[in-house]
Backbone as a printed PyTorch tensor [residue, N CA C, xyz], in Angstrom:
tensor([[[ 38.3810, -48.7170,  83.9630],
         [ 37.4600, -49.1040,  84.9940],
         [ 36.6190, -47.8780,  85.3500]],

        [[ 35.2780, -47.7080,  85.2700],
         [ 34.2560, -47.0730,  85.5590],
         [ 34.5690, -46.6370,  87.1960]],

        [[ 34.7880, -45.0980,  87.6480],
         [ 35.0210, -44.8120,  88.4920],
         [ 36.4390, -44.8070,  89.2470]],

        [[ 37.0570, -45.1300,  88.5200],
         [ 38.5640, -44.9090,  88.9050],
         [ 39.9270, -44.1230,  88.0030]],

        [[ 40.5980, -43.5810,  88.7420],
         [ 41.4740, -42.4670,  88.6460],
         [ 42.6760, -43.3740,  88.3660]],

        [[ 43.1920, -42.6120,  87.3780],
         [ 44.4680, -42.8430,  86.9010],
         [ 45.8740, -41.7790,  87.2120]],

        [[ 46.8210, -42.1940,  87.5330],
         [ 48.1460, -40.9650,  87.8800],
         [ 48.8100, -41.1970,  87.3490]],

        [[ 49.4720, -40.4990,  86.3350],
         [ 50.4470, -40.9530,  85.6330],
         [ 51.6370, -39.8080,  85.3570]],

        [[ 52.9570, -40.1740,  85.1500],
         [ 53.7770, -39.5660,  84.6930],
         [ 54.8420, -40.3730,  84.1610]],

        [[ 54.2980, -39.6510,  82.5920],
         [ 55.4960, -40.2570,  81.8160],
         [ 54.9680, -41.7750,  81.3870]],

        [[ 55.8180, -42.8480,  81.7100],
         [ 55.9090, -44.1540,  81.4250],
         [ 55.2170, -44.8760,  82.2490]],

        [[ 55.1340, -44.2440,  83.9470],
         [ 54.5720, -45.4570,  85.2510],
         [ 53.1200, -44.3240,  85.1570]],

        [[ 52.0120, -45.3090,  85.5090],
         [ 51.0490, -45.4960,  85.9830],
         [ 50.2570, -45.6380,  86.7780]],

        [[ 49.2880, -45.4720,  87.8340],
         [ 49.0390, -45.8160,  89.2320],
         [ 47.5480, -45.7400,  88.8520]],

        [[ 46.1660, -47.2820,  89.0180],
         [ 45.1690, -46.3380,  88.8280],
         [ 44.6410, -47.0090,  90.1980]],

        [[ 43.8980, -46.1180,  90.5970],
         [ 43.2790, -46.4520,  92.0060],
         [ 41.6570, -46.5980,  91.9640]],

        [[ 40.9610, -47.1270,  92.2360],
         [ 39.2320, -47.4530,  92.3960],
         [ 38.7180, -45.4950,  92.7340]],

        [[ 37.3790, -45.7960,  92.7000],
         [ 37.1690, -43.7700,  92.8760],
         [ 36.8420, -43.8690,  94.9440]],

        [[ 36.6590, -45.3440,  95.0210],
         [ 36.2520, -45.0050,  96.5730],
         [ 37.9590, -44.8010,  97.1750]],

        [[ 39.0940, -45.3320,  96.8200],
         [ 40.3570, -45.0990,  97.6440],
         [ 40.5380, -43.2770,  97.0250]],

        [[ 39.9820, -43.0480,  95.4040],
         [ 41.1960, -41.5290,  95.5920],
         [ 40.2320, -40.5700,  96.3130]],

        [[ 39.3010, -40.5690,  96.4260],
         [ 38.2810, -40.1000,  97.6520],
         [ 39.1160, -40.0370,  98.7060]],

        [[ 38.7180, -41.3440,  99.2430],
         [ 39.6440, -41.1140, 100.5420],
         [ 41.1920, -40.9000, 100.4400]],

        [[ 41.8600, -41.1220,  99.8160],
         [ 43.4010, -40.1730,  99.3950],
         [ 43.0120, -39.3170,  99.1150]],

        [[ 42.2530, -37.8140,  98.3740],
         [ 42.0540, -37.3970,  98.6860],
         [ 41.9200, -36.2660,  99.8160]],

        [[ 40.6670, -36.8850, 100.4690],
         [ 40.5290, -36.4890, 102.0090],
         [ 41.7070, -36.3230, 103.0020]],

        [[ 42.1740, -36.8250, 102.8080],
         [ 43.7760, -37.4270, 103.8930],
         [ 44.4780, -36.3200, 103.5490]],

        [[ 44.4620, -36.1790, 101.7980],
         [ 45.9070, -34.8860, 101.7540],
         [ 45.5510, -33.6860, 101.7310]],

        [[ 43.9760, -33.4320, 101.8290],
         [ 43.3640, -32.2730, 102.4430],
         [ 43.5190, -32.0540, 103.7780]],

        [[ 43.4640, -33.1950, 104.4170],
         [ 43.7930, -33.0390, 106.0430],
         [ 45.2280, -32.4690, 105.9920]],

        [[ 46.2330, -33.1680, 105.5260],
         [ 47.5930, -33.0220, 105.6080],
         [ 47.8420, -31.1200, 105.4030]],

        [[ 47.0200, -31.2340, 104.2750],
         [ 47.4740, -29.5310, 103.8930],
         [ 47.1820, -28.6320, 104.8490]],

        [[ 45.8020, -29.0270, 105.6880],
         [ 45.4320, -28.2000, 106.5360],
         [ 46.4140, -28.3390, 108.0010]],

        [[ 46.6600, -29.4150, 108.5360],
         [ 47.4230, -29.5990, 109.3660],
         [ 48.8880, -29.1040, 109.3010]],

        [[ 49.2440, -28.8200, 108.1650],
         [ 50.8420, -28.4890, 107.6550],
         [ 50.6010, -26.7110, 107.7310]],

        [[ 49.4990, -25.7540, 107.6950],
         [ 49.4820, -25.0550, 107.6290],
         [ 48.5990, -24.4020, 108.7520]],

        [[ 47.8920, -25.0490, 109.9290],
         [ 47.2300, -24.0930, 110.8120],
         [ 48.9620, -23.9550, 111.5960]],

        [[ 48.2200, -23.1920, 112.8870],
         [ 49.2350, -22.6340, 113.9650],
         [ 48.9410, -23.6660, 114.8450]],

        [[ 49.9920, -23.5960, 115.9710],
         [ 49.2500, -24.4600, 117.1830],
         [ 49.5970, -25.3260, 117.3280]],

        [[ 48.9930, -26.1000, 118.5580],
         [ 49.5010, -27.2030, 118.8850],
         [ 49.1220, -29.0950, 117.9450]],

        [[ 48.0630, -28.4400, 117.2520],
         [ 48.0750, -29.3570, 116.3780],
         [ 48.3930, -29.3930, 115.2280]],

        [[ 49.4100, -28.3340, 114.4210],
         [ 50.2670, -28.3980, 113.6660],
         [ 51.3700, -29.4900, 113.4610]],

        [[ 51.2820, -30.0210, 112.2110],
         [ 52.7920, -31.1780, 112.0490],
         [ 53.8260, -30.1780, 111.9310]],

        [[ 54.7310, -30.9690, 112.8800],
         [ 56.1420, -30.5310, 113.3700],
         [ 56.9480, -30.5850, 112.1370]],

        [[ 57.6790, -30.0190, 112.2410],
         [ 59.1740, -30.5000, 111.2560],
         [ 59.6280, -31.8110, 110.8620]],

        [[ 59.6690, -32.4350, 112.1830],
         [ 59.6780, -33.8630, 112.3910],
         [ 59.1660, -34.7980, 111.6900]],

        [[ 57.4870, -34.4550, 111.6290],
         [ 56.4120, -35.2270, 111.2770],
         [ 56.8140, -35.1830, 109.7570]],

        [[ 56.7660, -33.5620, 109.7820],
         [ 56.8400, -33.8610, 107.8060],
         [ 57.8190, -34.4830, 107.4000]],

        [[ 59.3050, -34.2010, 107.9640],
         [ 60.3430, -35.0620, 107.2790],
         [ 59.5980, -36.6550, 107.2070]],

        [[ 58.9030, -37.0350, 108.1520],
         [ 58.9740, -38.3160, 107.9690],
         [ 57.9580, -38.8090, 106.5260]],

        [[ 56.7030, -38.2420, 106.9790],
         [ 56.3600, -38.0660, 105.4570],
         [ 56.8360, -37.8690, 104.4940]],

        [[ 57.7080, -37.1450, 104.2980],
         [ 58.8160, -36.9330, 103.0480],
         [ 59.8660, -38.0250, 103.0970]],

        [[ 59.5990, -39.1260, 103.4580],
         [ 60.6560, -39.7850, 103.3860],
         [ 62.2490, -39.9190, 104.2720]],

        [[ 61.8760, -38.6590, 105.1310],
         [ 63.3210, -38.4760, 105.8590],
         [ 63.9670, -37.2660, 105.2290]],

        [[ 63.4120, -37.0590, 104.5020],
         [ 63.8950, -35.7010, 103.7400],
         [ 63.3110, -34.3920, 103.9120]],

        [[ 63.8770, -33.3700, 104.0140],
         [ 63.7740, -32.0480, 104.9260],
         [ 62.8330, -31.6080, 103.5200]],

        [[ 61.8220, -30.9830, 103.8570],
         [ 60.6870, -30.2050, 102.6360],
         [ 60.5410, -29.0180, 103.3710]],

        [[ 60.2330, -28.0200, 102.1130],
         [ 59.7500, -27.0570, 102.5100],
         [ 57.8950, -27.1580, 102.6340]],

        [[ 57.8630, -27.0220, 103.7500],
         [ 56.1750, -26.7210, 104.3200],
         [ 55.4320, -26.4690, 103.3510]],

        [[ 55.6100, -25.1770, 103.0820],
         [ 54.5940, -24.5750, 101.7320],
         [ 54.2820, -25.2330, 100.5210]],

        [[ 55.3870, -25.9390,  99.6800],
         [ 55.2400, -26.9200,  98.5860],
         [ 55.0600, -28.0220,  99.3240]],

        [[ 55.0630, -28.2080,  99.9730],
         [ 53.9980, -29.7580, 100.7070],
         [ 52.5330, -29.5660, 100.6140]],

        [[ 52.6350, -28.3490, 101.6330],
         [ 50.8130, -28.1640, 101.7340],
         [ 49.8310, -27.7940, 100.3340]],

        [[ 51.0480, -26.7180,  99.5230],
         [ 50.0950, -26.6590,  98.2720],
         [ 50.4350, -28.0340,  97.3550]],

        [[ 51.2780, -28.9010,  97.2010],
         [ 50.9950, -29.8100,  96.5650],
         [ 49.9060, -31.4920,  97.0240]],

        [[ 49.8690, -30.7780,  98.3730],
         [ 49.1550, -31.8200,  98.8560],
         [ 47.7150, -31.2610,  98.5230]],

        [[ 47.5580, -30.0840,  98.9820],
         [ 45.7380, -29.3060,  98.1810],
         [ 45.3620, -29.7040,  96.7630]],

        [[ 46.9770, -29.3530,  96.4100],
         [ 46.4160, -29.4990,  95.0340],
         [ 45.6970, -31.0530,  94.3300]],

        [[ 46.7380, -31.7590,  94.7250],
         [ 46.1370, -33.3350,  94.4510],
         [ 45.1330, -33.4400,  95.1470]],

        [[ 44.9760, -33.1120,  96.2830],
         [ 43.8970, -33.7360,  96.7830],
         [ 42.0020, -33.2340,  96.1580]],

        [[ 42.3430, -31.8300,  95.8880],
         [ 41.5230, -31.1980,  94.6310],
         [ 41.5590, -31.9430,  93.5840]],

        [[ 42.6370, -32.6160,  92.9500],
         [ 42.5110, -32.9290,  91.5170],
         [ 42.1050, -34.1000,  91.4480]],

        [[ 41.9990, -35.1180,  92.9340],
         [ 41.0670, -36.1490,  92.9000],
         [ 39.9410, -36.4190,  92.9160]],

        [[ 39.7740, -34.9410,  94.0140],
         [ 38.0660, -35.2720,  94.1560],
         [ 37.4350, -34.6430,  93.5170]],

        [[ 38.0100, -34.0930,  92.0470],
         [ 37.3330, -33.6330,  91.1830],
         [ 37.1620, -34.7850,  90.2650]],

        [[ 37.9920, -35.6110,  89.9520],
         [ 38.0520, -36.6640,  89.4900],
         [ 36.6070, -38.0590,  90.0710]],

        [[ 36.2550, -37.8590,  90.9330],
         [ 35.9210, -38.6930,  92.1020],
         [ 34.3450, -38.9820,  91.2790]]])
């Protein structure tokens, strides 16, 4: 499909239209930035576990894997 992104690993597949990985994207650029300023509008510990599923992450491989995809979409885009 003309304009849409494919994710894949391995065997599963995911392809999304180019207007959603845009905006996915955008979102996990927000996330990275929010996971990494100071302050009161920083995500808590809390927040991220929940994003993670309930599962305790380390901050840093969140925020750079969230930059990173979110770069590798909207290069894609």
């Amino acid at each position: 499909m003309p304009g849409s992104v494919t994710i894949s690993h391995h065997e599963n597949a995911v392809t999304i239209g180019a207007a959603d990985a845009h905006r996915l994207g955008s979102m996990l650029a927000e996330i990275a930035y929010l996971l990494e300023i100071p302050g009161p509008n920083r995500l808590t510990d809390a927040q991220l576990t929940v994003l993670c599923d309930g599962r305790m992450a380390d901050r840093d491989e969140v925020m750079e894997w969230a930059r990173g995809l979110a770069g590798e979409l909207k290069a894609r885009h």
